[in-house]
N, C-alpha and C positions, 0 to 999 in steps of 0.2 A: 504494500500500500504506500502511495505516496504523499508525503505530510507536507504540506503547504505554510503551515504554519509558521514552524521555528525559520523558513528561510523572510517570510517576510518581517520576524521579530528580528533577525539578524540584519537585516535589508532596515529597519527603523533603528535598530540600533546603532548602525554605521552611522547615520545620518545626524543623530543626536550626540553622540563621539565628538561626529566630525565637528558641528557647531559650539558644541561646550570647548572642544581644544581649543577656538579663538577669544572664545570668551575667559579657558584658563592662562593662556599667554598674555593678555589684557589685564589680567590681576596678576603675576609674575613680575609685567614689566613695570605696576602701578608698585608692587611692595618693593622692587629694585630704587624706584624715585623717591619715595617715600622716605624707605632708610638711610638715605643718601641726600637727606633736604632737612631742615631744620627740625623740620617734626620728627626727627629721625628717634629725641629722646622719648618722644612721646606714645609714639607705635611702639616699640620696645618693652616701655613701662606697662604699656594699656597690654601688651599680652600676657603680663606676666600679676594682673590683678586677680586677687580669689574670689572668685564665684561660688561659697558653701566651701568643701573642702579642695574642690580643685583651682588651678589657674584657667582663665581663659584659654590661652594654649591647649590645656591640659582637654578641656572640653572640647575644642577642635578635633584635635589629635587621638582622644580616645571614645570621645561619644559622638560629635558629626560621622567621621570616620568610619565609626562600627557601623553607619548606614552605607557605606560606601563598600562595606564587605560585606556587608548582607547582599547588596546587587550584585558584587563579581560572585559571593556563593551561588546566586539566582542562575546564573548563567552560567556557571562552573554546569549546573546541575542541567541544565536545561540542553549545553550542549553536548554534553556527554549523554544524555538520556536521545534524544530526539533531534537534536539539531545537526550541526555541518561535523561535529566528530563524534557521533552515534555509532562509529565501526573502527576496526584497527585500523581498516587500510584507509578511513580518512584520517585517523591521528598519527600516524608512522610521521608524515614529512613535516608538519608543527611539533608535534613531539617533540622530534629531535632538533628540528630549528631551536625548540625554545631551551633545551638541554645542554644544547652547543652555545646557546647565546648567554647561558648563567654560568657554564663555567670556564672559557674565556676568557671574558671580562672578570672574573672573581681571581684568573691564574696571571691575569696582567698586572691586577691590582697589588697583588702579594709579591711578584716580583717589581715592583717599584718599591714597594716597603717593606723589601725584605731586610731584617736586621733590628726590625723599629717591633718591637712586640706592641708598644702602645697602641698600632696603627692597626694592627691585623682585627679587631672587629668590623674594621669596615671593609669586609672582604666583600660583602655582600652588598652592597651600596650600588655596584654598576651593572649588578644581575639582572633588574627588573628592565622592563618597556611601559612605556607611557602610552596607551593606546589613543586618551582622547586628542593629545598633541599629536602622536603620530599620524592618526587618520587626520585630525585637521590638515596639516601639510597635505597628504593625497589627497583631500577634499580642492586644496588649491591649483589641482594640475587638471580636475573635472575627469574630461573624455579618454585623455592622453595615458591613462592608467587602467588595465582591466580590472574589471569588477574579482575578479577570480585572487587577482593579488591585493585584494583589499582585504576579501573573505582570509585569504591564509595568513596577512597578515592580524586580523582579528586573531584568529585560532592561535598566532601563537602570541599574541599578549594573554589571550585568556590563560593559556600553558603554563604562561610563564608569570602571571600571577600565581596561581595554584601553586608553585612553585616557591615563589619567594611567601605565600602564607605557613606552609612545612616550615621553610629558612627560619621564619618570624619565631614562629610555634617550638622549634627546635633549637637554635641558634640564642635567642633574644629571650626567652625566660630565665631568667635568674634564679629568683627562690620562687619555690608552692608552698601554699596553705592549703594543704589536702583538705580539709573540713571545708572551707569554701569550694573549691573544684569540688567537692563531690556535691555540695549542694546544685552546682551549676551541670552536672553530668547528670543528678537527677533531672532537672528540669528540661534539658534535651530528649530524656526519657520519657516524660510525660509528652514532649511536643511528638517524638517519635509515636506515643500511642495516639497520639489524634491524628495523625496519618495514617495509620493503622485502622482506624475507625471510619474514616470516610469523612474528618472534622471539616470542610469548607470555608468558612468564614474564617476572614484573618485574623477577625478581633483575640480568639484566647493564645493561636501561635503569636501576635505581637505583645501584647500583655506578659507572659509567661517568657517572650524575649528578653524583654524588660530584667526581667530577673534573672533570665542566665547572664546577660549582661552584666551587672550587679556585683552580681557571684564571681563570674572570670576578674572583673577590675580588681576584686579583692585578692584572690587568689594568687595572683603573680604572674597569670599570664596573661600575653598582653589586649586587653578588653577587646577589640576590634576584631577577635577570634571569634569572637561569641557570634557576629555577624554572620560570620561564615558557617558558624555550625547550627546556627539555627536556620540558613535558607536552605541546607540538606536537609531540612524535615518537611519542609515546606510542599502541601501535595502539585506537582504537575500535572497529574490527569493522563485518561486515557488517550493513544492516541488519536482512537477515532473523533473523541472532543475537542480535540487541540487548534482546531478552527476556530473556536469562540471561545474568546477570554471570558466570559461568565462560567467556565468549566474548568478554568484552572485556574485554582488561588494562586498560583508561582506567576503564569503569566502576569496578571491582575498586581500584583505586588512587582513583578520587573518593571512594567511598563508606567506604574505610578515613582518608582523611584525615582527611574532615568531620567526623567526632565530634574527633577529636581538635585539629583545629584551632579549630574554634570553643569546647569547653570547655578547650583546655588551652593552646594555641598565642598565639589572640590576648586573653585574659584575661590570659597574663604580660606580652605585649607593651605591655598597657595599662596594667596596674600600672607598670611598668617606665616608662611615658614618660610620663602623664599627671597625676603629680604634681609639682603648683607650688606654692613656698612663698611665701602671700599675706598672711603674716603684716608688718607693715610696709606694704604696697603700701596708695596711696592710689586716687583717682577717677581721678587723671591717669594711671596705668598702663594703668587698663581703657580708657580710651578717647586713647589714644596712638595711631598713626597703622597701626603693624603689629596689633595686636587689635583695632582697631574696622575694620581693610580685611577683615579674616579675618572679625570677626563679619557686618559688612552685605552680603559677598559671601557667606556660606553663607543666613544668614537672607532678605534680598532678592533677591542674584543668581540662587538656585538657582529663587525662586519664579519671575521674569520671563524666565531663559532656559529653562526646563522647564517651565513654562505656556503662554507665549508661544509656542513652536516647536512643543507643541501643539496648542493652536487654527489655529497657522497650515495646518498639516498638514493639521488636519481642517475648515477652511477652504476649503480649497484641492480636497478632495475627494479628496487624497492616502491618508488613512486614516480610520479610526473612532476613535470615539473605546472604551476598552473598557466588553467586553458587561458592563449593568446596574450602570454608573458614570455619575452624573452631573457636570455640569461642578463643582458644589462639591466632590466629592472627589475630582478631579484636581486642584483648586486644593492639596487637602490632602494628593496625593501629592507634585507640586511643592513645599511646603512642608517633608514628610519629606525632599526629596531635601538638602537643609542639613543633616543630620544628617552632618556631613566628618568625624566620629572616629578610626578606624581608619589608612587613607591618609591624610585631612593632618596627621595626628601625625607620617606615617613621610616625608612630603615637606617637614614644616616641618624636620625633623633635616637632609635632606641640603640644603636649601636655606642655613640659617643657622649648620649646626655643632649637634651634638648640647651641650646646657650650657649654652648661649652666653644672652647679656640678651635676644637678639633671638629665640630658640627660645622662652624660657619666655614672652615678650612673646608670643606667635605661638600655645603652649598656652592662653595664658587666651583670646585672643581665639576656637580651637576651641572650646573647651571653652562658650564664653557663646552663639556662636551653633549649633551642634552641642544645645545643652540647649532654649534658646528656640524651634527646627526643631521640637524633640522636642513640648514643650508646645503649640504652636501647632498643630503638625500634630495632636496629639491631640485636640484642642479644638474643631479644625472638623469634622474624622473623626465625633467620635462626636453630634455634633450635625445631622450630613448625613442625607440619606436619598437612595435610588437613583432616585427621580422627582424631582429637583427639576432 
């Protein structure tokens, strides 16, 4: 049977990606002025003010956010279940694109700061892809780009999120409070049985979110997990439903997010973390051993572990390469996938300390190779053509 569905939630999602990317570049480029303008002490301060027991930041960071990994759960789930990687042989060539593209960039990284043990948590910093920025750029080249290399490049930020949430989950917890987790493990249990039940309504899964939510911040890992594990419980519905969104609460909850996460969600998250005050900083800053690991692992690593694992693939006679893409604009999707904005902004915080010399050393370094992805990848893109 063929499902119509997930390609046109994919097909809306591209599209709302694409739009929120200009509108996150638009709040990046407003927090880079900001912090670099007189009000520079005042942004600063105003993030770091307590809201109840947390900071503003803080609620950025661990409660907008956890909206932000309920949607990539939503989608984790949706494409894996029913959507464009529903079978091996459509995840073999993102797979490993997105395999190749985290651990490259993570062996670039460690070799520029080998020797520095200080520096090795942020190994993981230039592992991610930034989908909404990314597809914005492909959004600005229109026709000139097949739809097929939009799709796989989706698939593999989806990948390669899933990915850096393990890294997060594994990597980035410090201490447990068992007695809290296990409250929060019950409570995915209960959500587990109203899926089980045939529960519909999102009101008790969002409610009961609420509180795994709760329970994870306490516990020591880091909250914005909870997103994730409660959009795994979340029912998708059969597939012969999957035509109409009044049949599946997952759809109904992906498609209410996405506006609102992409125009409202993670544009504060980016004002919020992506200003660094460069005023003062010399040459030696920018290429200091933590920004120039971050920069030549998003800008180099992303191109040789995400190019390379595709050729190998289709090499190998494992996959295709996709329909009416040639080898230069997979070099230029591999080149987009540098584009680490988003996540390793929110993995350079839990790796170094939100503040801290070694975070904002860690922002310039995103931010130079995250820009240079962007140009680059633009630059080969719209100079490519589908026969070459």
């Amino acid at each position: 049977m063929v499902l119509t569905r997930p390609i046109s939630a994919i097909r809306h999602f591209l599209n709302t990606e694409a739009a929120g990317g200009y509108v996150l570049m638009g709040a990046a480029a407003a927090a880079m002025v900001v912090a670099n303008s007189p009000a520079s002490e005042a942004y600063f301060h105003g993030l770091h003010v307590k809201l109840g027991s947390l900071s503003l930041l803080h609620w950025i960071n661990d409660g907008l956010m956890a909206l932000f990994f309920l949607l990539v759960g939503l989608e984790i789930k949706r494409e894996f279940i029913a959507g464009e990687m529903s079978s091996w042989s459509r995840r073999i060539l993102p797979g490993a694109a997105a395999l190749g593209g985290m651990v490259a960039p993570a062996l670039i990284y460690l070799a520029v700061n080998a020797g520095i043990p200080a520096n090795h948590d942020g190994w993981a910093i230039p592992a991610a892809t930034d989908i909404a920025f990314a597809l914005g750029v492909l959004a600005l080249l229109g026709s000139r780009v097949p739809v097929s290399l939009k799709l796989l490049l989706t698939a593999i930020a989806i990948i390669d999120d899933l990915g850096a949430i393990v890294i997060i989950a594994v990597a980035y917890t410090s201490h447990l409070d068992f007695g809290e987790l296990a409250l929060a493990i019950a409570g995915i249990g209960v959500l587990a049985g109203l899926n089980r039940f045939g529960v519909k309504s999102l009101i008790p899964y969002l409610l009961i979110g609420v509180f795994v939510w709760y329970e994870v911040l306490l516990s020591g890992v880091h909250a914005t997990l909870a997103g994730v594990a409660v959009a795994l419980t979340i029912p998708l519905g059969p597939a012969s439903h999957m035509a109409h969104d009044e049949d599946s609460p997952l759809l109904r909850l992906e498609h209410a997010l996405a506006p609102i996460t992409a125009f409202v969600i993670i544009p504060i998250f980016g004002f919020a973390n992506a200003g660094v005050d460069l005023r003062g900083m010399g040459l030696g800053a920018v290429v200091a051993p933590v920004p120039l690991g971050i920069a030549l692992g998003l800008l180099i690593g992303k191109q040789v572990g995400v190019l390379g694992a595709i050729a190998a693939m289709v090499r190998a006679g494992w996959a295709e390469l996709p329909d009416g893409a040639s080898w230069r604009q997979v070099w230029g999707l591999a080149i987009l996938c540098g584009i680490g904005f988003t996540m390793s902004l929110f993995i350079a915080a839990l790796a170094f300390g939100e503040g801290t010399a070694q975070d904002s050393a860690a922002k310039i370094g995103i931010l130079a190779g995250s820009i240079l992805s962007a140009l680059l990848g633009y630059l080969l893109l719209s100079r490519s053509n589908r026969a070459a």
